[in-house]
N, C-alpha and C positions, 0 to 999 in steps of 0.2 A: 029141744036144744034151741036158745036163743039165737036171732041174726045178729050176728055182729055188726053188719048197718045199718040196723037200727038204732045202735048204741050210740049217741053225740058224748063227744066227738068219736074216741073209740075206749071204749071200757076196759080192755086189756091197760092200756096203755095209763090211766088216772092215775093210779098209782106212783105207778113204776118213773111218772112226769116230776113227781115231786119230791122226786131225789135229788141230792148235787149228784152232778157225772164227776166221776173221780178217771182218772189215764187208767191206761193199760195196768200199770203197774201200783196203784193206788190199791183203795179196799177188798175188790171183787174177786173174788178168788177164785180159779181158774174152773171149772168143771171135773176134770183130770186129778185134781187134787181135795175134789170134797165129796168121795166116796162115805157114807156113813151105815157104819154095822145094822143101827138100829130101824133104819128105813129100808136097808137089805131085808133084815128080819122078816119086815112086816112085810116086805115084797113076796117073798121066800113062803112066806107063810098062807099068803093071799091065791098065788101060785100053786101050791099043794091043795088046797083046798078047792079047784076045780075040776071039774069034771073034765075028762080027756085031755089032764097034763100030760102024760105019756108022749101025744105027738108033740111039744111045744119042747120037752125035757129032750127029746131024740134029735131033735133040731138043733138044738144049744148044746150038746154033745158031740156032734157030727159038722160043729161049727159050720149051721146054714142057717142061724139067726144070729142076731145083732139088735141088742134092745137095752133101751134105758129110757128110765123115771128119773127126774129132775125137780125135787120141792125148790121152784124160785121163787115161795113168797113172799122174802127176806133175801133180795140180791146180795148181800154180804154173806149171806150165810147159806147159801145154797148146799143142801143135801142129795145126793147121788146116789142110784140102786140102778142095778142091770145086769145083765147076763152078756158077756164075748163083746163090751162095749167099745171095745178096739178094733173089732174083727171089720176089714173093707169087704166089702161086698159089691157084685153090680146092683145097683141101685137103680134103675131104668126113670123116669123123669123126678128121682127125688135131688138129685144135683144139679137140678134146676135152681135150687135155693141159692147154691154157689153162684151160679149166673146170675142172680138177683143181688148178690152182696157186691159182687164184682160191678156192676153197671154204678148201684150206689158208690162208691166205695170212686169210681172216675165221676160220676156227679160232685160228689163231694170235693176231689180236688180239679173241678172245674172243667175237667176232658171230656165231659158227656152233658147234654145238655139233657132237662128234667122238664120235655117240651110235652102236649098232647099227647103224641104218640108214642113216645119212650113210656110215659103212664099209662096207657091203656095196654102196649105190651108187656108191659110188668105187669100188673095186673090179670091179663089174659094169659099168660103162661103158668101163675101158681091156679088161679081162679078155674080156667079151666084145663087147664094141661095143655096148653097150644104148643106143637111143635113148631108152626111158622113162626107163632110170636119168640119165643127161646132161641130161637135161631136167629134169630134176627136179630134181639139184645145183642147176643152172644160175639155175632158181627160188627156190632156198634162197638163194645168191650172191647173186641180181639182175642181171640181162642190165645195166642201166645200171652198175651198181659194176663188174662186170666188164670191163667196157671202160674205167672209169677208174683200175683196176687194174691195166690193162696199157700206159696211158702215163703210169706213176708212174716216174719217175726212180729212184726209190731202190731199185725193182721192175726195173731196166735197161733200161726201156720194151718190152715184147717188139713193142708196135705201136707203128712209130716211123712216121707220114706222111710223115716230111721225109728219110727215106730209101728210103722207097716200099713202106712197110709193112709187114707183121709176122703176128702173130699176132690173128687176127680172130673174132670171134664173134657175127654179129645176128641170131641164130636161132634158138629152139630146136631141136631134134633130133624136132620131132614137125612135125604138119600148122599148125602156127598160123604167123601171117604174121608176114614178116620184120619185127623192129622198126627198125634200119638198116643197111646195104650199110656195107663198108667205104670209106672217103673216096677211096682212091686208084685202087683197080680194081673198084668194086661189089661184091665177093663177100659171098655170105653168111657165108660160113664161108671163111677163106685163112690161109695158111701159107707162112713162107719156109724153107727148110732150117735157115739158121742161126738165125733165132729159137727155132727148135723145137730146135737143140741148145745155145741158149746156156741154157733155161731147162731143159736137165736139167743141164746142168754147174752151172746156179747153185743150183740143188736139191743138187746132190753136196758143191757146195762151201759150201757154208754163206752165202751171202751172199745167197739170196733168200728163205728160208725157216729158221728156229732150226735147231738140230740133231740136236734132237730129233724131230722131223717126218722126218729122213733116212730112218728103218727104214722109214716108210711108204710112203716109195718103192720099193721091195723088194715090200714086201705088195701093191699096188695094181698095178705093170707087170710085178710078176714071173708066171709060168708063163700063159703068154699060151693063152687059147679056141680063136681062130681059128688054123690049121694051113698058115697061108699064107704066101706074100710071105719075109719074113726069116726067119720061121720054117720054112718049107719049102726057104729055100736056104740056110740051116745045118744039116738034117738029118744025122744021122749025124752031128755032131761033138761025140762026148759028152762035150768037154771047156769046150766052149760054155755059158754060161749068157747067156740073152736076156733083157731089158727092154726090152718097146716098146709102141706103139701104131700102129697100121694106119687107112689109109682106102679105101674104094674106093666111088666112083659114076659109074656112065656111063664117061666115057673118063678120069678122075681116078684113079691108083695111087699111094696113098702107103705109105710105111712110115720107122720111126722108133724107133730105141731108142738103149740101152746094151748094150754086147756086152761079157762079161768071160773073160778066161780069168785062170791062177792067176797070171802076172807082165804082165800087159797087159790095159788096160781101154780102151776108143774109143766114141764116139758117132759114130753113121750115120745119116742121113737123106737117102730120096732122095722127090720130089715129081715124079709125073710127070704132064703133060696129052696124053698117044698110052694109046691101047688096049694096045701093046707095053709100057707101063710094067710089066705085069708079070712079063714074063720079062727086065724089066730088074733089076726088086729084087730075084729070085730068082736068077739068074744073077751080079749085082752085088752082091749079099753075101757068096757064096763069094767072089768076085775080092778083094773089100776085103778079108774076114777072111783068104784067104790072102795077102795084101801087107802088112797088119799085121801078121803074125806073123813075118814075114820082117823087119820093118821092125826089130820088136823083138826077135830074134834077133842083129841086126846092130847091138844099142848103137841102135836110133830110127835107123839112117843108113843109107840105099842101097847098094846093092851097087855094087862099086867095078866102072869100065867095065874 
């Protein structure tokens, strides 16, 4: 798998740079609303075709995973496949992301300053899972602003209660007591699949954050610390550059990025609540990146029966 910084400036990001940003409400179409049969299919199919689905099926039945595939190679036209990709879950340091849009999100309108050390704890928190550092944005942010920065409408709500939730945070990342549980399922900290991938696609695509803030997407999820989870089930593929962020507590595996290769880009995110969640994201990221590549190989369309 390639370093991401190695890449000048950041490789994800070429592309994606040389779009107009259209508003919230302009081209980009929501996540939520670009579910497509045909990438299901091929999901669906890539899935049956591995070895010890069984545990992965019993998980997604017993609503204790939360997974989605996102083709964003073509930001207008983004394609959608997943399994319970509504379903919140505790998510253990993967809403940290949300901490990371929230601090952007007061830089942007001026309330945070985008000084040394604001970057190197951003950075150190996805980079390596810092709890100090997470806490301590989080401080800068405000645990109350941050949770009313995430059901702002114009922000795409990433915690929406009246769809059974989202993206949550009542807690620092240290020992201090929780300020409040999320409304719908108590968690301290929770995460749905698709909230966590709609708000990197809304990062990529210009409609959550300026666009000038994009490269720091790059700098902050690119060349990931921990050697686990996505990262260790892309190993070997040096054509792979990863963007993500990881959770792991007790029986909670989560992981989460942008996966790019040179004509194909996709968001993965799976949530799991079983101990096996992690030879699921390991296992499960080879299978997606190889059915994505095939996906895109084939013009985005399934292999003909």
């Amino acid at each position: 798998m390639a370093t991401p910084s190695s890449l000048a400036p950041w490789a994800l990001l070429v592309l994606l740079l040389q779009a107009p940003v259209v508003g919230a409400s302009g081209r980009y179409p929501d996540l939520r609303d670009a579910h497509d049969r045909e990438l299901q299919a091929a999901f669906d199919a890539a899935v049956d075709a591995t070895p010890g689905v069984a545990l992965f099926r019993a998980a997604v039945r017993k609503r204790q995973a939360s997974v989605v595939v996102a083709d964003v190679t073509d930001l207008r036209q983004p394609k959608v496949a997943g399994y319970n990709p509504d379903l919140m879950l505790y998510a253990a340091s993967v809403p940290k992301v949300a901490i990371v849009f929230g601090a952007v999100v007061q830089i942007q309108a001026g309330d945070l300053r985008l000084d040394d050390e604001t970057r190197a704890q951003l950075v150190n928190m996805v980079r390596k899972s810092s709890n100090p550092d997470a806490s301590a944005v989080l401080r800068k942010v405000g645990i109350e602003r941050l949770a009313e920065i995430l059901q702002r409408e114009r922000h795409g709500k990433p915690d929406a209660p009246e769809r059974g939730g989202g993206l949550w945070v009542g807690k620092a990342y240290d020992k201090s007591p929780v300020w409040r549980r999320d409304p719908v399922h108590g968690f301290s900290h929770g995460a749905s699949a698709m909230q966590v991938a709609r708000l990197y696609s809304g990062w990529l695509n210009g409609t959550l954050v300026d666009a000038k803030y994009r490269p720091l997407f790059g700098e902050i999820f690119g060349s990931p610390g921990l050697k686990h989870n996505f990262v260790k089930g892309l190993q070997g593929r040096e054509e792979v550059r990863l963007y993500r962020k990881s959770g792991t507590w007790k029986n909670t595996r989560a992981d989460s990025g942008v996966v790019e290769r040179d004509d194909l880009t996709y968001i993965a995110v799976g949530i799991y609540s079983v101990p096996e969640g992690t030879r699921a994201l390991v296992r499960g990221i080879a299978v997606v990146d190889d059915f994505m590549v095939e996906w895109g190989r084939r013009g985005r369309r399934p292999s003909p029966p």
